[in-house]
N, C-alpha and C positions, 0 to 999 in steps of 0.2 A: 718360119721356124718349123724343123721336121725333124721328129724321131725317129733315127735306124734303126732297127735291133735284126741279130744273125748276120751270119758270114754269109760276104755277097749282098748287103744288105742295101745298098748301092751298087748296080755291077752294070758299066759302060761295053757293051757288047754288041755296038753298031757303029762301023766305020764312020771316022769325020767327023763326029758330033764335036759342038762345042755348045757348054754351058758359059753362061756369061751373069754373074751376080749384077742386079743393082743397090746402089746405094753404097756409103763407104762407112769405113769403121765399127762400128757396132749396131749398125742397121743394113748391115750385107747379109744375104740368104745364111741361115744357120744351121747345120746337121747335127743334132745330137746325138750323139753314138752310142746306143743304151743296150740292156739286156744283158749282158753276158761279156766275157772276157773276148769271145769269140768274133765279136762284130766287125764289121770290115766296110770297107767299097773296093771293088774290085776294077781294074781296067784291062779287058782284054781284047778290045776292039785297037785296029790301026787310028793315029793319027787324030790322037780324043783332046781334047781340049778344055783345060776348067779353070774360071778365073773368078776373084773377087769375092770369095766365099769363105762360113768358118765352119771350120770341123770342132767338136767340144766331144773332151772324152766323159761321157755319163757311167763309168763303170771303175770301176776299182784293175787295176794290172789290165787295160787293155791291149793283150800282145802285140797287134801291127791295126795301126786306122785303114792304110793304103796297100792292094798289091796290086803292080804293075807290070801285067806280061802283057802288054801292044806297042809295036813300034810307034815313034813319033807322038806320044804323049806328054803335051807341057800341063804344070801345073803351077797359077801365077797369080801375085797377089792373093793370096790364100794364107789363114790363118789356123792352125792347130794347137790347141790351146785344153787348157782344165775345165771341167765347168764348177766344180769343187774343189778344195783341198784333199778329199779323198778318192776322187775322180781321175784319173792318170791314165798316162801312155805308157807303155814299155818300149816300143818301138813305134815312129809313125808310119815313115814309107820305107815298104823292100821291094826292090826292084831287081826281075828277074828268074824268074824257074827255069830256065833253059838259058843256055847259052845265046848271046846275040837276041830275045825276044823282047828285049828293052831298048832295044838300037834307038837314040835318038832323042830320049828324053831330056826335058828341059823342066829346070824346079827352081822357077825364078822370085825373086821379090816375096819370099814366104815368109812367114813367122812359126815358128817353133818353140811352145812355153812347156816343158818339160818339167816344174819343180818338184814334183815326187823324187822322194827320194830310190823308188824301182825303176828308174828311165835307166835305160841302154843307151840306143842312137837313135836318131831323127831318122837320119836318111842312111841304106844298107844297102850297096849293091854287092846284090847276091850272085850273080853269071857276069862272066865275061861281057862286054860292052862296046858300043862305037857311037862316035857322037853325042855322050853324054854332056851334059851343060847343068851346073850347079851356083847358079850369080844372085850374090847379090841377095840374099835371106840370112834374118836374124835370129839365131837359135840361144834359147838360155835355158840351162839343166845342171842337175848334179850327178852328172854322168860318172857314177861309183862304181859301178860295176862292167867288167872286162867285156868288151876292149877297149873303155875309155874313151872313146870317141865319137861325137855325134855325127859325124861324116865316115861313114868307114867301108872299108873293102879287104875280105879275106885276103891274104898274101897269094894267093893260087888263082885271085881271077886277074886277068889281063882286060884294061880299058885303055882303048886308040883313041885320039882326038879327045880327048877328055877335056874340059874347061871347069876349074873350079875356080872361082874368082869373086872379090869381093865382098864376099863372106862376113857377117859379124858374129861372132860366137862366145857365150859369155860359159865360161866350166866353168859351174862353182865347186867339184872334187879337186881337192888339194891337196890326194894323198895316191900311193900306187903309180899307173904310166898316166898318168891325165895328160888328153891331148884332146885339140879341135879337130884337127884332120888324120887321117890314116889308110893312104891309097900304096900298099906296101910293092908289090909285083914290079918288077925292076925294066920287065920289056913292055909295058904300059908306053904309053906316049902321050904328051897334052900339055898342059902349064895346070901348075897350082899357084895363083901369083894374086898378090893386093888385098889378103882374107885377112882377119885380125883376129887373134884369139887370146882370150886372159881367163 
């Protein structure tokens, strides 16, 4: 168990790396994300690799856990979670400051516990995209505030080869546009197929 604190406070900045947790369920490597609203892990290296591990937010409104600008970055079997009632995400992962600098990510078999009622989305693709892959992870929130969606992408970026799939997603906002997914850009290309959302 390790305490982050500050932005960047985790920051993958060497090609290749793969981290690999041992142990499973509540005995996998733990990040506690403390200090400030600001705190972060950042991935800006190609090709970065992290699996088997939990992120806990130690901080009241922590705007984003994750930002991802390197290609080919999966994140698997990985849990992002409360560590308190008072302890929250606003956001987990935004992927993307540029155009195409996300190409490739993969955010498979995750967990996402969002129960603050300040949560936005889980996962945000910010830039344009190609080869995204989103399978197969459980997110549960009370995604109240706009744009409703724990999966989401502005209407104005465009993702090719897109695979969101599998998905379990529990909204508990029952009021406004409540929605699980929200990939809107029309010349996008990919499947959204087999996700379940209530």
């Amino acid at each position: 168990s390790e305490t982050i604190t500050g932005a960047g406070g985790i920051t993958f900045d060497v090609d290749d790396v793969t981290v690999i947790g041992l142990g499973r369920y509540n005995a996998r490597p733990t990040f506690l994300m403390d200090g400030a609203t600001t705190v972060t892990f950042l991935v800006t290296a190609a090709n970065v690799s992290m699996e088997n591990l939990i992120f806990k937010a130690g901080h009241a409104d922590i705007a984003v856990c994750a930002k991802i600008t390197g290609v080919g970055c999966r994140i698997k079997d990985c849990s992002f979670v409360e560590n308190v009632a008072t302890e929250n995400w606003v956001d987990i992962i935004h992927a993307g400051a540029a155009d195409n600098d996300y190409d490739g990510l993969e955010i498979i078999n995750c967990d996402f516990i969002m129960d603050d009622a300040a949560c936005v989305t889980a996962i945000d693709l910010l830039k344009n995209s190609a080869d995204v892959k989103i399978i197969g992870n459980r997110i549960t929130g009370d995604f109240d505030a706009s744009p409703y969606a724990p999966i989401y992408s502005a209407s104005t970026e465009v993702h090719k080869n897109l695979v969101v799939m599998g998905n379990l997603i529990h909204n508990a906002h029952n009021d406004n546009a409540a929605v699980g997914i929200s990939i809107a850009n029309t010349s996008s290309t990919g499947w959204i197929v087999g996700n379940h959302v209530g």
